[in-house]
N, CA, C and O of each residue as an XYZ file, in Angstrom:
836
protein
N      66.463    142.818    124.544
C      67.593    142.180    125.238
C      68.552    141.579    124.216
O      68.012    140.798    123.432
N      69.813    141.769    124.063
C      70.786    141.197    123.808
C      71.253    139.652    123.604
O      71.887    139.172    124.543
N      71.031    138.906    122.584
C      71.612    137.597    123.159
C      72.704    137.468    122.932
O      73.382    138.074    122.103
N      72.971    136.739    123.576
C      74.631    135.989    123.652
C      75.232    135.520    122.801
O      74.786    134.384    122.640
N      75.991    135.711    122.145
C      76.775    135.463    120.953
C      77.911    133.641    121.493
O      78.824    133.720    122.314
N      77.680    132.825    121.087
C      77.944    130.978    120.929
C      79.959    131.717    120.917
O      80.249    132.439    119.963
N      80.418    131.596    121.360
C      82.219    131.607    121.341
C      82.593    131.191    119.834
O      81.716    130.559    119.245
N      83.576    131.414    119.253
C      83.235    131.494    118.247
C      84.483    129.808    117.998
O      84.418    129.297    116.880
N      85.267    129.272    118.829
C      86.197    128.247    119.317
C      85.454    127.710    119.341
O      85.770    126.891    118.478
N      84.212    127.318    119.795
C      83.366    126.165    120.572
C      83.173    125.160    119.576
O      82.568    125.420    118.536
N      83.712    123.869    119.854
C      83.662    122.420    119.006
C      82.178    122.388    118.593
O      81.936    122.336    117.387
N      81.240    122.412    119.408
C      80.242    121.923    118.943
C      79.131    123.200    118.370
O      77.957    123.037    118.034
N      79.817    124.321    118.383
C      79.230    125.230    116.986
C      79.629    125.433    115.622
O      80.804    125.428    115.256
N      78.569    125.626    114.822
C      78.820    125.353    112.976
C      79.622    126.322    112.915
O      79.663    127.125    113.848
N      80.160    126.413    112.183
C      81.293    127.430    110.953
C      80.105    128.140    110.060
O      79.264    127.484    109.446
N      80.153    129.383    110.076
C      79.366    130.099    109.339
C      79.756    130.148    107.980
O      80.922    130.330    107.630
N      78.490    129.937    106.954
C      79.270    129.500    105.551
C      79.386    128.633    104.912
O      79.479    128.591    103.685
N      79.401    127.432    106.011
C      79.461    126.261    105.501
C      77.823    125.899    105.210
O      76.770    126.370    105.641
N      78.214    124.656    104.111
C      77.029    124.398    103.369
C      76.371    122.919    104.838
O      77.016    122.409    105.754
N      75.079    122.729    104.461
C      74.780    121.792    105.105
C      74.957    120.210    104.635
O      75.536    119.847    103.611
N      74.623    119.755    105.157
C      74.857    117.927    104.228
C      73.700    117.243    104.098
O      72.740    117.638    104.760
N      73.577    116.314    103.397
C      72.355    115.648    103.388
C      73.620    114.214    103.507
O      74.821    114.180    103.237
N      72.511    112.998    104.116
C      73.268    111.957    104.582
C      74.291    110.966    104.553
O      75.042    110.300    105.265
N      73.782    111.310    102.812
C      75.378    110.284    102.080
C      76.292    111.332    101.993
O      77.461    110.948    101.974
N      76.140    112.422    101.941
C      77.521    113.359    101.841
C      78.464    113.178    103.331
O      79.655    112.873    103.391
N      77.607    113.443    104.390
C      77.738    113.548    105.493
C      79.017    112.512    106.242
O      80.086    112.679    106.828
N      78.016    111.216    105.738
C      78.979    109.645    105.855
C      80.079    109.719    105.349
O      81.101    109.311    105.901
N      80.014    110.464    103.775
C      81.621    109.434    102.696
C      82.506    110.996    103.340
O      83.699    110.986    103.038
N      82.113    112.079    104.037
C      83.336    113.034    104.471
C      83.983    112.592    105.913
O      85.182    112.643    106.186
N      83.009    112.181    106.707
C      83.057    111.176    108.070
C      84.364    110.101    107.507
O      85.504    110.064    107.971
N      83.961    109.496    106.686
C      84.472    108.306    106.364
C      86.167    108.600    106.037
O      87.134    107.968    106.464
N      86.139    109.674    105.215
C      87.366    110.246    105.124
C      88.323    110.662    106.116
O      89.543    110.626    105.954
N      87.819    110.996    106.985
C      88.210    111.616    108.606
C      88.739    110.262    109.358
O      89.796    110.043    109.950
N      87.515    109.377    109.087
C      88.321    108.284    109.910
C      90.074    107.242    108.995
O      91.003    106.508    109.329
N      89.545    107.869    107.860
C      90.899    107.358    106.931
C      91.938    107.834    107.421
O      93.075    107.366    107.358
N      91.556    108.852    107.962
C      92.795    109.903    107.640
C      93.402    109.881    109.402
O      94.604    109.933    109.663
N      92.414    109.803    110.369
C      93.068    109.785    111.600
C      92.815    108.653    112.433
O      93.130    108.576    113.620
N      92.086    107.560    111.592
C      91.412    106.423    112.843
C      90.487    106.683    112.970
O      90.122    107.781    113.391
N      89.443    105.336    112.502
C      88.474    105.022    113.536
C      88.124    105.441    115.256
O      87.221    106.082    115.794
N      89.174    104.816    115.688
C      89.146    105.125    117.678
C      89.731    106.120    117.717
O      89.288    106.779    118.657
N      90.710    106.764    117.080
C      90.874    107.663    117.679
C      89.934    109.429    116.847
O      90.339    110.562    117.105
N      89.102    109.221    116.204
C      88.229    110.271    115.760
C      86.896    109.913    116.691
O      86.195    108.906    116.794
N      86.889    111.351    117.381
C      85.390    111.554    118.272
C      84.355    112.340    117.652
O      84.634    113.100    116.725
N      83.211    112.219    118.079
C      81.904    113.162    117.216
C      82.665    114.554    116.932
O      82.556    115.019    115.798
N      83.745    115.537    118.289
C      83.875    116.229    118.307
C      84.993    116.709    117.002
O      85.092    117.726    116.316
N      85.715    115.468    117.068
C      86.603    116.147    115.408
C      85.629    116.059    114.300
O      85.708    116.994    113.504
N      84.531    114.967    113.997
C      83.832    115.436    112.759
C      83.337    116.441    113.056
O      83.818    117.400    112.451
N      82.349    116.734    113.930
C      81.695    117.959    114.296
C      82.514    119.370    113.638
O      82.048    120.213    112.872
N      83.978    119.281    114.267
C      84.927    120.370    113.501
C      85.025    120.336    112.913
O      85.019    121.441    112.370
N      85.275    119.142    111.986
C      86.385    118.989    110.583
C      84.405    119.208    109.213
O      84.366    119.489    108.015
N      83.566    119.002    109.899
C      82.408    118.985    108.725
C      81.601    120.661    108.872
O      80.755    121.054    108.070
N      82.161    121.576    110.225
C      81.199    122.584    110.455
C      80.284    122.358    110.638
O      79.538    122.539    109.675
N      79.990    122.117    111.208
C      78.598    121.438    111.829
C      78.696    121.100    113.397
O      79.755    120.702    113.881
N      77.505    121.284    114.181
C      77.009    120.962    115.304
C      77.080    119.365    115.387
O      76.732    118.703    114.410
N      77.498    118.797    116.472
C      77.683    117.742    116.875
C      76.130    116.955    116.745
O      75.869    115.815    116.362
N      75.321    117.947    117.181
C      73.711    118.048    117.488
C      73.212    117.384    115.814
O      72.581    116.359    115.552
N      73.738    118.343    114.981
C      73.116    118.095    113.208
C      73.826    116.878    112.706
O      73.414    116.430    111.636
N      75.133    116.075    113.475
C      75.506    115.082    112.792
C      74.310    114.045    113.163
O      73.852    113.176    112.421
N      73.815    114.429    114.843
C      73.110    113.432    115.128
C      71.466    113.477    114.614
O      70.498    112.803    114.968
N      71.571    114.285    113.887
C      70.484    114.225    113.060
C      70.016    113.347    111.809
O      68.906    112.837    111.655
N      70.852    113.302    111.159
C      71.264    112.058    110.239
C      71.737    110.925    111.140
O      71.269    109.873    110.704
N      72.295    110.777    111.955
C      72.724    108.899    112.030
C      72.668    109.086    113.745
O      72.721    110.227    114.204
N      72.568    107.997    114.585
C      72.660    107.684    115.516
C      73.827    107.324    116.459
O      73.801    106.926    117.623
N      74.694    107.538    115.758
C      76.072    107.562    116.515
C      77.283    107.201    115.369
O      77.216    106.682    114.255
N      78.478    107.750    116.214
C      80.116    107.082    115.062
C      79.282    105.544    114.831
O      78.469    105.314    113.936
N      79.610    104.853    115.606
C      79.333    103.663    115.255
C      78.478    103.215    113.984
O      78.711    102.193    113.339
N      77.446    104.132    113.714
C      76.634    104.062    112.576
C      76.717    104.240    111.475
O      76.117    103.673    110.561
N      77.851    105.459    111.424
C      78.532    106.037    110.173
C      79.726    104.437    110.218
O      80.617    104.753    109.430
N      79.870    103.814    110.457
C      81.206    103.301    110.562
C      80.184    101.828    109.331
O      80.240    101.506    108.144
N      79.588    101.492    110.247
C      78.564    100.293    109.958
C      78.211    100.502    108.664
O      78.292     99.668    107.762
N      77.722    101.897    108.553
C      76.642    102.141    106.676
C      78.042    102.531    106.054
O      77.756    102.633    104.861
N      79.315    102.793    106.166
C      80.327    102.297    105.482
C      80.738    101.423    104.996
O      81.129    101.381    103.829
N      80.738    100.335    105.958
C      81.731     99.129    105.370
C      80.588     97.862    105.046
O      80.867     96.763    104.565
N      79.220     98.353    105.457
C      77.937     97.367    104.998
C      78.194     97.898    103.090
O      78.239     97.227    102.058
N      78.298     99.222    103.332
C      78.420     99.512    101.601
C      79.166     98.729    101.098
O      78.564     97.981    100.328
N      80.552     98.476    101.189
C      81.761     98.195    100.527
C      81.579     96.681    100.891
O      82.155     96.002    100.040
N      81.061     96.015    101.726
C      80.693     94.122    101.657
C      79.781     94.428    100.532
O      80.377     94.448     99.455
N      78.480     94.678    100.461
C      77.466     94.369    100.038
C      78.209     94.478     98.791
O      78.349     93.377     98.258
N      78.956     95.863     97.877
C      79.188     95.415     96.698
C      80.077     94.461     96.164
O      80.081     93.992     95.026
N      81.102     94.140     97.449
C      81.745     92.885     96.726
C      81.108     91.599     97.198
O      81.660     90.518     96.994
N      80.333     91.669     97.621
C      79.445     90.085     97.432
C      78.566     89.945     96.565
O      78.295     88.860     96.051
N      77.832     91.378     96.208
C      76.934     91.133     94.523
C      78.196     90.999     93.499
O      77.653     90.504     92.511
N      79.172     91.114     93.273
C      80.532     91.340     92.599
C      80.322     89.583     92.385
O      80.037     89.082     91.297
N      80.515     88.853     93.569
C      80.663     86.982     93.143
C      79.733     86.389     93.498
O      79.871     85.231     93.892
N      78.296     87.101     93.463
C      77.190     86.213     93.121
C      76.699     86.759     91.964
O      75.623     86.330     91.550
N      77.520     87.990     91.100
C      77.205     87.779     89.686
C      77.902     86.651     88.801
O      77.388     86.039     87.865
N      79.282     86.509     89.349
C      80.417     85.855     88.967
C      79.354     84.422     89.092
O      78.736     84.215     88.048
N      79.115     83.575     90.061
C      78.820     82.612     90.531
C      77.618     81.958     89.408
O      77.340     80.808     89.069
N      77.021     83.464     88.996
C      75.564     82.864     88.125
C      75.613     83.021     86.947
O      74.649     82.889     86.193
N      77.533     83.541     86.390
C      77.044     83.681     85.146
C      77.617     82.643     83.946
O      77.986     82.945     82.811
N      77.571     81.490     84.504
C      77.399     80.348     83.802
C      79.014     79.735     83.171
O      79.238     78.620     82.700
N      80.038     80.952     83.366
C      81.482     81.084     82.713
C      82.116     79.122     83.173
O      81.533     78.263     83.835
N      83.073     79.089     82.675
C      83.846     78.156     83.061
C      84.908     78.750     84.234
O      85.135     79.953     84.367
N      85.448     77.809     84.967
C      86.059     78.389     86.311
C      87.011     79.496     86.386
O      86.986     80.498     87.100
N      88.088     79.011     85.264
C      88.862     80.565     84.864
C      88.588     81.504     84.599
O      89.226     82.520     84.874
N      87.577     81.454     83.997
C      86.741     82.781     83.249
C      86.159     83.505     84.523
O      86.562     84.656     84.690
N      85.188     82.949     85.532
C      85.284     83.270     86.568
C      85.704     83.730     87.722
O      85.134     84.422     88.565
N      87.310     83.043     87.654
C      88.447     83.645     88.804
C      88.639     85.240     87.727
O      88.359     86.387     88.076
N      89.074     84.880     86.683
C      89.597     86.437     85.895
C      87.905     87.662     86.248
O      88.143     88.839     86.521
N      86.819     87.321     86.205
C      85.826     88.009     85.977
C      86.086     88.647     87.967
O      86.387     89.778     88.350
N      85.823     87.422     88.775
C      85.507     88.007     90.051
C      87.325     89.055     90.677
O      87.273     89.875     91.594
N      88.406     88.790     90.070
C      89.719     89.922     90.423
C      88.978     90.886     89.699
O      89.214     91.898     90.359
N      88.354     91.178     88.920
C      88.180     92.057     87.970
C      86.881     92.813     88.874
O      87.071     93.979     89.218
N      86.095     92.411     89.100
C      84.781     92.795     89.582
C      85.623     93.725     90.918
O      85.741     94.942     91.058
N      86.105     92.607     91.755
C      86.400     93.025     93.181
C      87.611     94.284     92.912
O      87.925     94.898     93.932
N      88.125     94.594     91.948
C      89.278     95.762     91.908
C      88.185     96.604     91.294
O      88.170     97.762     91.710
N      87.346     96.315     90.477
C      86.213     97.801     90.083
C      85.259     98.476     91.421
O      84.877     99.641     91.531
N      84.995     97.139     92.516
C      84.469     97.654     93.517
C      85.365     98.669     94.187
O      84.908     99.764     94.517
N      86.963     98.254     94.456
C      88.061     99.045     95.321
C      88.196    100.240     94.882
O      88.301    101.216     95.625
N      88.211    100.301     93.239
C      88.084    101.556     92.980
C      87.110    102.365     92.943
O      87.309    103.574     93.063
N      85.929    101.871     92.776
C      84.490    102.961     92.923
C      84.083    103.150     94.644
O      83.346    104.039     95.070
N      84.647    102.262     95.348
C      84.191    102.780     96.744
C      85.644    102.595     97.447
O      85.936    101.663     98.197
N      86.352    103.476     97.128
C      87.991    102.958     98.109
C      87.709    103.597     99.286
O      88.005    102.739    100.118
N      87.275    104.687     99.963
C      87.421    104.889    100.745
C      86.913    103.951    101.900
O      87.464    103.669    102.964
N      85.761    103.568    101.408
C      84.868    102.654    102.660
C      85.681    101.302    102.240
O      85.845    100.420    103.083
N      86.131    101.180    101.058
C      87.052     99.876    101.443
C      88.163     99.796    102.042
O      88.635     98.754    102.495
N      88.816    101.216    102.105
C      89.876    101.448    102.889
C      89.920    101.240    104.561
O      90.848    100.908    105.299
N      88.551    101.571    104.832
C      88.118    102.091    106.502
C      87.969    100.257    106.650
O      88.523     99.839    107.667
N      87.362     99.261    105.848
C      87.142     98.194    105.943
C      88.458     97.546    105.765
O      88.583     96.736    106.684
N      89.095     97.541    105.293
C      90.605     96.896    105.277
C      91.234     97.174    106.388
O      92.053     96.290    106.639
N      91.206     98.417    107.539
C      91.690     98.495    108.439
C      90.827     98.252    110.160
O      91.238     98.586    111.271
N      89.749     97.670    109.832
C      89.004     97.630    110.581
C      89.962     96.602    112.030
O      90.838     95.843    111.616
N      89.756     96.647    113.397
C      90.454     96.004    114.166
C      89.823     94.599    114.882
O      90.475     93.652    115.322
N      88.320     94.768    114.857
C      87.434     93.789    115.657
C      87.064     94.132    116.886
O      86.565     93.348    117.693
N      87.339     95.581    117.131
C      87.321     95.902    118.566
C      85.407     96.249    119.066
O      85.163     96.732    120.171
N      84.230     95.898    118.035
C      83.022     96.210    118.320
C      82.355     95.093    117.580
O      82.990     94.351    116.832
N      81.040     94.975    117.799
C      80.171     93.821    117.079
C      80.266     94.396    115.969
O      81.255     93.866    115.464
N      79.815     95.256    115.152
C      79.584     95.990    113.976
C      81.250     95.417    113.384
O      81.322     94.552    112.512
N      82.510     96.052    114.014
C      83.582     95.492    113.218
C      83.731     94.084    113.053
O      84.070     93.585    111.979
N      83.503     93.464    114.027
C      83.460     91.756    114.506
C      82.819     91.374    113.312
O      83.268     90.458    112.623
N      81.691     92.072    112.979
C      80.413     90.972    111.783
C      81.259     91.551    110.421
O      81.277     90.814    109.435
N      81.882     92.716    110.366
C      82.189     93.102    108.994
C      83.638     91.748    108.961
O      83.795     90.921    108.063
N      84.364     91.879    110.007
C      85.395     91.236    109.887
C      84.964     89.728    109.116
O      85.765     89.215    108.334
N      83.675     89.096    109.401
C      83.683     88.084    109.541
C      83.294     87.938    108.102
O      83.798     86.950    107.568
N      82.650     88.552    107.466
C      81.797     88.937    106.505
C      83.126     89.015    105.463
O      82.827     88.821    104.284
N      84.274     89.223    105.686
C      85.565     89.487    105.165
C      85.870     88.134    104.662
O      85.843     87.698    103.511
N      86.125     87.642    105.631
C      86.706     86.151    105.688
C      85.713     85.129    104.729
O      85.976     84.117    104.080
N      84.939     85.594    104.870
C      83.637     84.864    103.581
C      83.947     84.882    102.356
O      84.011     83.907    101.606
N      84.214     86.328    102.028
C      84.597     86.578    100.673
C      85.869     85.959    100.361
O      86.032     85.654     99.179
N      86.617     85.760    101.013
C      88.349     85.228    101.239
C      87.713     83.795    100.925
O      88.036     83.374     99.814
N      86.985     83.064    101.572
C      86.536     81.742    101.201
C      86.313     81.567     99.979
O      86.990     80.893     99.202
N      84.800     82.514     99.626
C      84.258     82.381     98.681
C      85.124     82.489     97.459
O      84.369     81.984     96.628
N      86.035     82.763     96.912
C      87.316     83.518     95.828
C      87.698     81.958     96.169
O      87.343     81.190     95.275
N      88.307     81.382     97.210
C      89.130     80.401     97.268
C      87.864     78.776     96.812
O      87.970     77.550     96.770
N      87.017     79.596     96.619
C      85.928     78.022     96.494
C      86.506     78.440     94.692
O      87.105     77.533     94.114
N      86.337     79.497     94.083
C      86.570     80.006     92.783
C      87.951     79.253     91.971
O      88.053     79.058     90.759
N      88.747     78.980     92.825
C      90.450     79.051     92.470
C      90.148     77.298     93.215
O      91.063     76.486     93.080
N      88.978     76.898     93.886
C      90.035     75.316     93.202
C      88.969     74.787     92.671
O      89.140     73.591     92.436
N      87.881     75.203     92.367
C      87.147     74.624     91.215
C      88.409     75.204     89.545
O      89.016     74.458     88.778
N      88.374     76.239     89.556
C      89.645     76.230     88.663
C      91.052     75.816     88.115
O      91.708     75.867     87.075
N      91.188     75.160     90.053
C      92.227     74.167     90.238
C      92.152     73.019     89.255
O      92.957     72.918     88.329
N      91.222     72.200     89.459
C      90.366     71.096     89.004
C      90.084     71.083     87.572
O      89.670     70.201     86.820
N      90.465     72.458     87.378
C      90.459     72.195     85.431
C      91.496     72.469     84.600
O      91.518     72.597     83.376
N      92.672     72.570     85.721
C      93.603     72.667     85.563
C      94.116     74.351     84.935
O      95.196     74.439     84.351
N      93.398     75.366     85.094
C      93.613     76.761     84.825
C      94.022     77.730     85.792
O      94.124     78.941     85.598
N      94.323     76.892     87.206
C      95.276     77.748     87.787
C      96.161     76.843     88.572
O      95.974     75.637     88.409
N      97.118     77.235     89.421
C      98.303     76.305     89.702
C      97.680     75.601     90.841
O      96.692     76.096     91.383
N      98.356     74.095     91.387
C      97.979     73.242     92.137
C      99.047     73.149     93.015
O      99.072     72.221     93.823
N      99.852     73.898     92.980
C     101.039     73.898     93.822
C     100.541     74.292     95.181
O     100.713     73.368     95.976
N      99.928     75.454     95.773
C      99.709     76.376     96.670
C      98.173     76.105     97.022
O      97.496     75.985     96.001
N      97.526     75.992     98.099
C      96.045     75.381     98.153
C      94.803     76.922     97.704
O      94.857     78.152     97.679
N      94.128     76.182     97.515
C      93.273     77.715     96.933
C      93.061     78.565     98.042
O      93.097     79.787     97.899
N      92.873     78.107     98.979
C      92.582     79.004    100.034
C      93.532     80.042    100.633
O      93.310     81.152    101.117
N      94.946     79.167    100.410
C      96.028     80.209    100.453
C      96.746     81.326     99.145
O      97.658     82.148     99.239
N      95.863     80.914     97.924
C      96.009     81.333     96.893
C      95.347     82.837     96.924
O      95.982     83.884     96.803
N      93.581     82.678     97.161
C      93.092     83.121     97.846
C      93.540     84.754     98.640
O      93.547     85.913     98.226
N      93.812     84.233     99.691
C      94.630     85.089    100.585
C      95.978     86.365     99.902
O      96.274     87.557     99.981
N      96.356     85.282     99.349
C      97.758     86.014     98.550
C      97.529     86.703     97.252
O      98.353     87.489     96.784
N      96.346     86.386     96.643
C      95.345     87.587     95.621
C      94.652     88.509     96.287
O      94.488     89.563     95.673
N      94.248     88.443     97.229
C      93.490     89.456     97.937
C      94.282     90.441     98.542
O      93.836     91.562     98.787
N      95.531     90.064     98.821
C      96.255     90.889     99.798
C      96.994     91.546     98.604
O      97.913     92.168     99.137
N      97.059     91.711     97.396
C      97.610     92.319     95.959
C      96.752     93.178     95.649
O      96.968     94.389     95.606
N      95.347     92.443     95.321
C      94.664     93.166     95.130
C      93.664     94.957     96.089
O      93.134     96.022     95.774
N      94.037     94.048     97.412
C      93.641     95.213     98.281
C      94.670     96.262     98.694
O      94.513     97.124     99.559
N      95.851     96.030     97.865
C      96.729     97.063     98.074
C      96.559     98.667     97.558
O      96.790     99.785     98.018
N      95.965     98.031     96.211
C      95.618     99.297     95.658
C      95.023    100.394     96.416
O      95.246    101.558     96.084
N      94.114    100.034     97.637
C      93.711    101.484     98.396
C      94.648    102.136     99.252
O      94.265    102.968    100.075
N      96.730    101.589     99.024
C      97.577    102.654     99.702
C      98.532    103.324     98.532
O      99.514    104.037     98.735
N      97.986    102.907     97.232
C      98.606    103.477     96.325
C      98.036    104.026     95.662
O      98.670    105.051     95.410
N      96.744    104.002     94.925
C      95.967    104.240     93.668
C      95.295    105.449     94.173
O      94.512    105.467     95.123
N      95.660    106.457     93.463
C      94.687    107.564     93.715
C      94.243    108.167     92.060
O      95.025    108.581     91.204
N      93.342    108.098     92.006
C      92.420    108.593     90.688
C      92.624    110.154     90.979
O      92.855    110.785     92.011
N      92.442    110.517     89.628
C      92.551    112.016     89.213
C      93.653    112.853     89.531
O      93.660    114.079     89.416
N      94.222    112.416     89.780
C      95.446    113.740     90.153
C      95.967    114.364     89.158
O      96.529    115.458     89.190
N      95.782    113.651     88.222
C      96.737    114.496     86.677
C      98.114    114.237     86.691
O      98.923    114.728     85.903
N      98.415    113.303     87.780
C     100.094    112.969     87.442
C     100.102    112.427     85.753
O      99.329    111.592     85.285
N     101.265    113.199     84.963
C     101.687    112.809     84.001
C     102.166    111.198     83.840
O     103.083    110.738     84.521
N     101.473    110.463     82.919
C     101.500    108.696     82.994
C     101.486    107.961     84.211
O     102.222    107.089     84.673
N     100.160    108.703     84.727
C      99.404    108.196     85.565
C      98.233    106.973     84.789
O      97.796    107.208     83.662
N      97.949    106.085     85.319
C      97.094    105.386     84.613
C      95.491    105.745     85.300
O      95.100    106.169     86.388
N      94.778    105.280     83.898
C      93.179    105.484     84.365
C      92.410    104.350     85.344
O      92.622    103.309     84.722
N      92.001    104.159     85.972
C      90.844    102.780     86.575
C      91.038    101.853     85.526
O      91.488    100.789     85.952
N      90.816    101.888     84.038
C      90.443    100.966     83.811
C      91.660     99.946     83.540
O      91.602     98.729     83.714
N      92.775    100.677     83.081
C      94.154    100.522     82.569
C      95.014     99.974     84.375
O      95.920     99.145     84.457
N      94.537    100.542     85.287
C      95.267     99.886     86.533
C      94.365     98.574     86.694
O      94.884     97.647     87.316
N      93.201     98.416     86.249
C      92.256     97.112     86.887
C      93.031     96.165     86.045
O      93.594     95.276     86.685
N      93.274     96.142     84.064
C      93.653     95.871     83.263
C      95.108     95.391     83.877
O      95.236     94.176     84.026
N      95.997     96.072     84.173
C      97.451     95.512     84.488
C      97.237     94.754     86.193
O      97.897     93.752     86.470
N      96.761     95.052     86.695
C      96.632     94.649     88.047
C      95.678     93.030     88.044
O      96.112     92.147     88.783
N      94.946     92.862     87.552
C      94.521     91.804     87.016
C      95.401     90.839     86.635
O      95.624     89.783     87.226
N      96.088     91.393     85.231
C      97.432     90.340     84.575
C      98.595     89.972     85.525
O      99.288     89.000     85.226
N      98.863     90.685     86.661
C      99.897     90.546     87.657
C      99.112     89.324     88.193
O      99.623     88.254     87.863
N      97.893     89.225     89.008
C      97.373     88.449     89.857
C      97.437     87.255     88.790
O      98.372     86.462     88.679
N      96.223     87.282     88.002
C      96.275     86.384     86.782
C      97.472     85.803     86.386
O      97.250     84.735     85.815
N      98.777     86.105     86.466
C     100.108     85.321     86.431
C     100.645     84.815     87.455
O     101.209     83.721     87.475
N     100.528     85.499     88.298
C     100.766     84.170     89.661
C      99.967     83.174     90.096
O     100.189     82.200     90.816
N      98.828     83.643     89.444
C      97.524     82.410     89.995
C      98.258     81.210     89.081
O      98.598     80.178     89.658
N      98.417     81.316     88.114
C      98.664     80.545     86.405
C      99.966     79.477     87.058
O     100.025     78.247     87.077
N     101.000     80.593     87.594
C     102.314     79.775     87.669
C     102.761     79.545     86.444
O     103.800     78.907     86.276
């Protein structure tokens, strides 16, 4: 007997050819998808298309969008909070500290931009976004506990309160995931280390005043 040949249109059949994924691949191409079209508005059925793959094999690895969304932006907290509880323990004086943790937190943006990207745009519209959101605002604290103990030693300005200092470094520094793209080969393009390097001294001079 003959079987039936799957339509060859059908969303939730693989693309012949395509390679399979194992789980972290699976996530950081997911993750890309939602960069690229939204969170809410990407369904199993566009990754399903956009990865070749059965809707069935995404759910083989993870338990739902929601999950891929979560082991995203749990990635991109977790490394910028080991980022200023290295800062926190390593004995520096307060400036040395504010310069070490801009520095840390722009090496995190660049080694994981995408999931910091999906996390920078997150809305609050689920518990999972709700706790990352909140988890946000920590780090926003935590930087601003950084900048007025630094206040206090007089190595950054006292004009502006740290907390709003804070805010207005972070929002510089998290820009870089709508501009910075590594590797392209644009001619005097700069490297990671040379954008962390100047991007640093920008923040580092307005903190100063």
């Amino acid at each position: 007997m003959t079987a039936t040949a799957t339509p060859p249109d059908s969303t939730d059949s693989p693309r012949r050819g395509r390679p399979g994924y194992d789980r972290e691949t699976l996530i950081r191409v997911c993750v890309e998808v939602f960069n690229v079209h939204g969170y809410d508005a990407t369904s199993m059925g566009m990754l399903a298309k956009h990865l070749g793959i059965s809707k069935s094999a995404i759910y083989h690895h993870v338990d739902s969008k929601e999950a891929i969304l979560d082991h995203a932006v749990t990635d991109a907290l977790d490394a910028l909070e080991a980022c200023l509880d290295g800062v926190a323990g390593n004995g520096a004086d307060a400036g040395a500290q504010v310069e070490e943790g801009i520095r840390g937190t722009l090496s995190v943006l660049v080694e994981k931009q995408p999931e910091v990207t999906l996390l920078l745009r997150l809305r609050g519209n689920s518990a999972v976004e709700l706790a990352a959101v909140e988890r946000r605002r920590e780090l926003t604290r935590r930087l601003g506990d950084l900048l007025e103990a630094a206040q206090a030693t007089g190595a950054v300005r006292t004009d502006v309160t740290s907390h709003n200092l804070a805010r207005l470094a972070l929002g510089m520094i998290n820009s870089i995931v709508d501009w910075y793209r590594p590797g392209r080969g644009v001619p005097g393009e700069q490297g990671a280390g040379k954008m962390i390097d100047a991007v640093t001294g920008v923040v580092l001079g307005g903190l100063r005043g």
